[in-house]
PARO-209216 format. One record per atom (N, C-alpha, C): residue in one letter; x, y, z. Coordinates in steps of 0.1 Angstrom, whole numbers, padded with zeros to 4 digits, always signed. Example, Ala and Ser with C-alpha at 12.3 -4.5 7.8 and 13.67 -1.06 7.14 Angstrom:
A+0132-0057+0078/A+0123-0045+0078/A+0132-0033+0078/S+0128-0022+0071/S+0137-0011+0071/S+0129+0000+0079/
//
This chain:
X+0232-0004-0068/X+0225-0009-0080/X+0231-0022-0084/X+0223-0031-0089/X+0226-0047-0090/X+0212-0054-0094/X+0219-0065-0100/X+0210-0071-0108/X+0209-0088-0097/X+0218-0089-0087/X+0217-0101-0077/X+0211-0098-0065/X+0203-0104-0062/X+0196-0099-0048/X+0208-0105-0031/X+0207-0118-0038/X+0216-0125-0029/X+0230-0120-0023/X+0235-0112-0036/X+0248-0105-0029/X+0248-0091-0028/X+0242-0081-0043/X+0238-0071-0044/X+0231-0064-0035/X+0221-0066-0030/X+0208-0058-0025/X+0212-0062-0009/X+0219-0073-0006/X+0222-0076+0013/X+0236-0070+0012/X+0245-0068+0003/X+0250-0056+0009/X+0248-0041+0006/X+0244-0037-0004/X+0236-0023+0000/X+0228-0023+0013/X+0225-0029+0015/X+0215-0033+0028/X+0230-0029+0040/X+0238-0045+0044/X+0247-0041+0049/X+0251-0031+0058/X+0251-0018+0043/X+0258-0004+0047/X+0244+0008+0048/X+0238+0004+0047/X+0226+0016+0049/X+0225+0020+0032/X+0229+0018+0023/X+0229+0020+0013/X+0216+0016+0002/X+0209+0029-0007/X+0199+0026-0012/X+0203+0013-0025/X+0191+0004-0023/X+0191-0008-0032/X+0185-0004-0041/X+0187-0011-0054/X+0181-0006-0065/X+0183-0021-0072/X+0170-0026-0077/X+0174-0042-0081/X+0174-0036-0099/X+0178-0041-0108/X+0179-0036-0126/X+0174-0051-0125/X+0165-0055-0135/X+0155-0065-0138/X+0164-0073-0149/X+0169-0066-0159/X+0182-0071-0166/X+0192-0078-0164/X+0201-0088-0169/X+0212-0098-0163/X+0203-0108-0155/X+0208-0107-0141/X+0199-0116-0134/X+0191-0115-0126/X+0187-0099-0127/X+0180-0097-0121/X+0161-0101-0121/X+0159-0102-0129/X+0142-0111-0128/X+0145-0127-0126/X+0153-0131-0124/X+0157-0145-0118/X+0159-0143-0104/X+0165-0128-0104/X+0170-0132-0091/X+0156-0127-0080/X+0151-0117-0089/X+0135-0110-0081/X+0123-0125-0074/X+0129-0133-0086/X+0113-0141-0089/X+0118-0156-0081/X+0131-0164-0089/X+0132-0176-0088/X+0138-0176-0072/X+0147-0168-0066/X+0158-0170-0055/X+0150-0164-0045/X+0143-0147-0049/X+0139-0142-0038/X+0136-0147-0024/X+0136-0163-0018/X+0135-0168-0010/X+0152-0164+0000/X+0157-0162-0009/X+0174-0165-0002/X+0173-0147+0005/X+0170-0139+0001/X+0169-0125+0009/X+0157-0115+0009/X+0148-0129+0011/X+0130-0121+0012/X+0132-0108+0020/X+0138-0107+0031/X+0136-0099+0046/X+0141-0081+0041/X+0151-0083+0026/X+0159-0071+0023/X+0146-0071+0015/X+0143-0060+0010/X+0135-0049+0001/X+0143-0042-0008/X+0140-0043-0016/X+0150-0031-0030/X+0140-0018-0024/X+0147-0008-0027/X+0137+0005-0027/X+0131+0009-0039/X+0140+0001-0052/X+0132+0006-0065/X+0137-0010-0070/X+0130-0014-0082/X+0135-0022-0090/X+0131-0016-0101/X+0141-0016-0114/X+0143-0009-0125/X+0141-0016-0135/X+0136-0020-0148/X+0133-0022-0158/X+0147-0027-0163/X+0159-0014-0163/X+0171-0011-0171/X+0179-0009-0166/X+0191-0006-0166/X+0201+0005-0162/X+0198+0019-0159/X+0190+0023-0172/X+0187+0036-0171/X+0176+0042-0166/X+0166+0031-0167/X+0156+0032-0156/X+0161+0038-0140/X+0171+0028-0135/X+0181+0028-0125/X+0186+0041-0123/X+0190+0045-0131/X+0196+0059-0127/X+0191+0068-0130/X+0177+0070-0136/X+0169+0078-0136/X+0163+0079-0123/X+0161+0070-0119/X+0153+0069-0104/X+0162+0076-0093/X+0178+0072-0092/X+0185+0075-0085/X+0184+0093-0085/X+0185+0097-0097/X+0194+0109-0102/X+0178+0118-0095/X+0163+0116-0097/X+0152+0118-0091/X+0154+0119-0077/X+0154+0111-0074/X+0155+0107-0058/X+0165+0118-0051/X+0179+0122-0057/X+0189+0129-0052/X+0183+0141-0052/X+0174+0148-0061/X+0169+0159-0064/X+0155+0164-0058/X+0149+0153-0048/X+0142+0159-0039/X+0143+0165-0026/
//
């Protein structure tokens, strides 16, 4: 979970680890203006919030 695509989401990536971008901090900068720097990674969710974020997680673990 991270709000930078650039460092956040390539290493979740990295490790096989689910990405989760939070749209908050810097993350709609980092979705919109940068996304060129780590087009190739995919978030699996992007979250509104924090709690968006870990609502989705906490869902996800429970299927």
């Amino acid at each position: 979970m991270g709000d930078v695509g650039s460092t956040d989401m390539l290493a979740a990536h990295s490790v096989g680890a689910m990405k989760v971008l939070v749209l908050t901090g810097w993350g709609d900068g980092s979705l919109n203006q940068y996304r060129g720097k780590w087009a190739e990674i995919e978030p699996d969710y992007v979250a509104e919030n924090l709690l968006d974020a870990v609502k989705w997680v906490i869902s996800k673990n429970n299927e």
